[in-house]
C-alpha positions in Angstrom: -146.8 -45.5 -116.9 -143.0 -46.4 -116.1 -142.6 -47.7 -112.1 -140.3 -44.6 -111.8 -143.6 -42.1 -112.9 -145.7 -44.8 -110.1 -143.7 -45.1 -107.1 -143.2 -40.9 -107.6 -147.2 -40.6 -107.9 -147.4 -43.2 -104.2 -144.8 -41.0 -103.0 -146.4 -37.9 -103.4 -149.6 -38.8 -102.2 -148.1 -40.7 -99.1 -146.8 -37.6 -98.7 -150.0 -35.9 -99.2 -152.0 -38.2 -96.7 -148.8 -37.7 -93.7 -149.4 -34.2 -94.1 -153.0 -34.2 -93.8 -153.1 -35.9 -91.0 -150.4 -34.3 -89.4 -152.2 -31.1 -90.0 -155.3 -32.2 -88.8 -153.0 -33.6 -85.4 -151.7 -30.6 -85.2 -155.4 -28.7 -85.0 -156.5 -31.4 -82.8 -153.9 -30.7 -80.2 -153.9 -27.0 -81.0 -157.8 -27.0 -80.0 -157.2 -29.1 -77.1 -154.8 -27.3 -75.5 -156.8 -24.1 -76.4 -159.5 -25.5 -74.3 -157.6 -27.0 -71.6 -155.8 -23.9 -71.3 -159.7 -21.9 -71.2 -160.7 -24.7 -69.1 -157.4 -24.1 -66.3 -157.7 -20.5 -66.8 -161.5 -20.2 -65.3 -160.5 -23.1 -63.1 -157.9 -20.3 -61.6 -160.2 -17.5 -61.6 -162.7 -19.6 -59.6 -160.3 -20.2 -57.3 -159.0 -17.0 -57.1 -162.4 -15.7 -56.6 -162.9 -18.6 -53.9 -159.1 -17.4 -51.9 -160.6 -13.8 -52.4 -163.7 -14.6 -50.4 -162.6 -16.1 -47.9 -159.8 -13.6 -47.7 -162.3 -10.4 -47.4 -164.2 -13.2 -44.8 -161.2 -13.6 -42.9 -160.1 -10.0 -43.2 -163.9 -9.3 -42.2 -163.4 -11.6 -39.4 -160.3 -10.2 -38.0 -161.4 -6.9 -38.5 -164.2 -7.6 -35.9 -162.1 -9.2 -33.2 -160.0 -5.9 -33.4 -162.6 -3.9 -32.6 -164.2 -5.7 -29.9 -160.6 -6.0 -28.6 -160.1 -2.5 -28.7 -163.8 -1.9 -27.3 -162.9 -4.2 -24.2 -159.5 -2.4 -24.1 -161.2 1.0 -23.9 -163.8 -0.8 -21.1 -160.8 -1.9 -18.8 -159.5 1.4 -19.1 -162.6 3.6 -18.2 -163.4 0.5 -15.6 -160.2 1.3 -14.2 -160.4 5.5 -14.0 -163.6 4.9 -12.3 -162.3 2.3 -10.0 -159.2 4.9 -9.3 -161.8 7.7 -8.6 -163.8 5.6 -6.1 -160.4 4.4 -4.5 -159.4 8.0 -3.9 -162.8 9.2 -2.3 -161.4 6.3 0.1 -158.6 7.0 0.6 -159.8 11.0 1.3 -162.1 9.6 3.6 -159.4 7.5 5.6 -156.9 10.7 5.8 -159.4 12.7 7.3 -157.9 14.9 10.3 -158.6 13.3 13.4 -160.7 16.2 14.4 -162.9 16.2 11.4 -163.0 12.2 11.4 -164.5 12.8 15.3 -166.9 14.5 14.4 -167.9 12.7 10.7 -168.2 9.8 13.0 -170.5 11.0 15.5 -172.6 12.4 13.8 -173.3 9.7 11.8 -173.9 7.1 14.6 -176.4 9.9 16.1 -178.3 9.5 13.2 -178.2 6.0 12.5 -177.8 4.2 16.0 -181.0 3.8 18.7 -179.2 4.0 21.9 -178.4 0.2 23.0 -175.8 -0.7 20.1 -172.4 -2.1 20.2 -170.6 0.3 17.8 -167.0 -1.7 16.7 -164.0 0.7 15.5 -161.1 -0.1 14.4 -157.3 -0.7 16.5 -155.9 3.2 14.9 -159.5 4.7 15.7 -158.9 4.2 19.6 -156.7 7.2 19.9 -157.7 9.1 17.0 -161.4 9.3 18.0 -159.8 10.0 21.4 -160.7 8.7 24.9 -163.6 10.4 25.6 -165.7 9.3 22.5 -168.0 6.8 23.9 -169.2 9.3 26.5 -169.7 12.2 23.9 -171.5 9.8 21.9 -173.8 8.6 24.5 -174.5 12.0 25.5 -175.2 13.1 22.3 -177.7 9.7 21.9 -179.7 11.1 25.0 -179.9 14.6 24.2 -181.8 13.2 21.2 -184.0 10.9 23.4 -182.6 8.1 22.9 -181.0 4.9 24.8 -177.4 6.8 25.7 -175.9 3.4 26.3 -174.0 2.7 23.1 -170.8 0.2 24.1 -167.5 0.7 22.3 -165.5 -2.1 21.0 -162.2 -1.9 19.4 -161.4 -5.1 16.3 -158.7 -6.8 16.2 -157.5 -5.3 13.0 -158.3 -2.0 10.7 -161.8 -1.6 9.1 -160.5 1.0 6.5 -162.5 3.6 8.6 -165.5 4.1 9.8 -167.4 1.4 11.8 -169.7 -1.4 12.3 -172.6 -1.1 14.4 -174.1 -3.8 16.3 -177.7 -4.5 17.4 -178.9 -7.9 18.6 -178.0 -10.5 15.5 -177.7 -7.2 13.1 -175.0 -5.3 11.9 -174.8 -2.1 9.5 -171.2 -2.3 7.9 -170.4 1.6 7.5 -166.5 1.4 6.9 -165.1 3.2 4.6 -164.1 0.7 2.1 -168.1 -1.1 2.3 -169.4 2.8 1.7 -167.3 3.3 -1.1 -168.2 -0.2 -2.7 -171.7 0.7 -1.9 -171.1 4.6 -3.4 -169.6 3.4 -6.3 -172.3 0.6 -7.3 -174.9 3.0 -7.3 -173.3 6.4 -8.9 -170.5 4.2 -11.2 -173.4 5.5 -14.3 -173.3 9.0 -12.9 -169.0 9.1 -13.1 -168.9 7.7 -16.4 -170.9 10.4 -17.3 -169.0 13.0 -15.5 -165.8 11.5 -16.8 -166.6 10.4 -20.6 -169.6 12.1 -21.3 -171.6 8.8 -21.9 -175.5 8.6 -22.0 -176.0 12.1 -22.8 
């Protein structure tokens, strides 16, 4: 065999080898990146499953302190209609014509005090109650058989309405404002009721 006919046949079967294993390079990487691009394609759907659980968890999250916020919204609202509807009973009570407040007045320390009290009003009461109320009063205390000796002290500054009445170390705190408080703790149930229709 001439060298020509030799170095062709080395030739073509270096040849033959480089291509082989370039091919079988070539598959090598081809699988490779096959699976490193199946392995970073589930690595991105596990983490887009992770970011979608937390994002329903935080939308979940978000969605609840909403709604409490809107509960405690609604809360101070209706808190604040039946605060307004207590505050205007008050303030129907304290713009009372004086001749009506007279006699509201009486008539409740005839059925509450014993006789021997110290009944305290307040400063705007002295003239609206007029001067002749502690004798009316007293009058009105012994026609029921009781003590008729009921003292009248004026304080230094308004009470709202209504009055304080005195007995020994006692007193029974029925102003206004402390009957209204005292109103609205017991019947705030019975106004939300009236008002939003609650507990029905």
């Amino acid at each position: 065999m001439p060298l020509e006919d030799i170095l062709t046949t080395i030739r073509n079967r270096a040849e033959e080898t480089a291509k082989e294993i370039l091919d079988d390079a070539n598959l090598r990487a081809k699988r490779r990146v096959d699976a490193v691009r199946a392995e970073a394609q589930e690595r991105a759907a596990g983490i887009l499953s992770v970011a979608e659980t937390e994002a329903a968890k935080i939308e979940a999250a978000a969605k609840t302190r909403a709604a409490a916020k809107q509960r405690q919204a609604i809360l101070r609202e209706k808190q604040l209609l039946i605060e307004g509807v207590f505050a205007k009973a008050g303030e129907a009570l304290a713009s009372m014509p004086p001749g009506e407040y007279r006699e509201l007045i009486l008539e409740s320390l005839a059925r509450s005090a014993e006789g021997s009290e110290t009944v305290v009003l307040g400063p705007e009461d002295r003239e609206r109650l007029g001067p002749d109320f502690e004798v009316e009063l007293n009058k009105r205390l012994s026609s029921q058989g009781r003590g008729g000796a009921v003292k009248v002290e004026f304080a230094g500054s308004s009470l709202g309405g209504g009055y304080i009445l005195r007995s020994g170390g006692v007193s029974l705190n029925s102003t206004f404002p402390a009957l209204v408080k005292r109103f609205e703790d017991e019947l705030e149930i019975e106004v939300a009721k009236t008002l939003f229709g609650e507990g029905e």
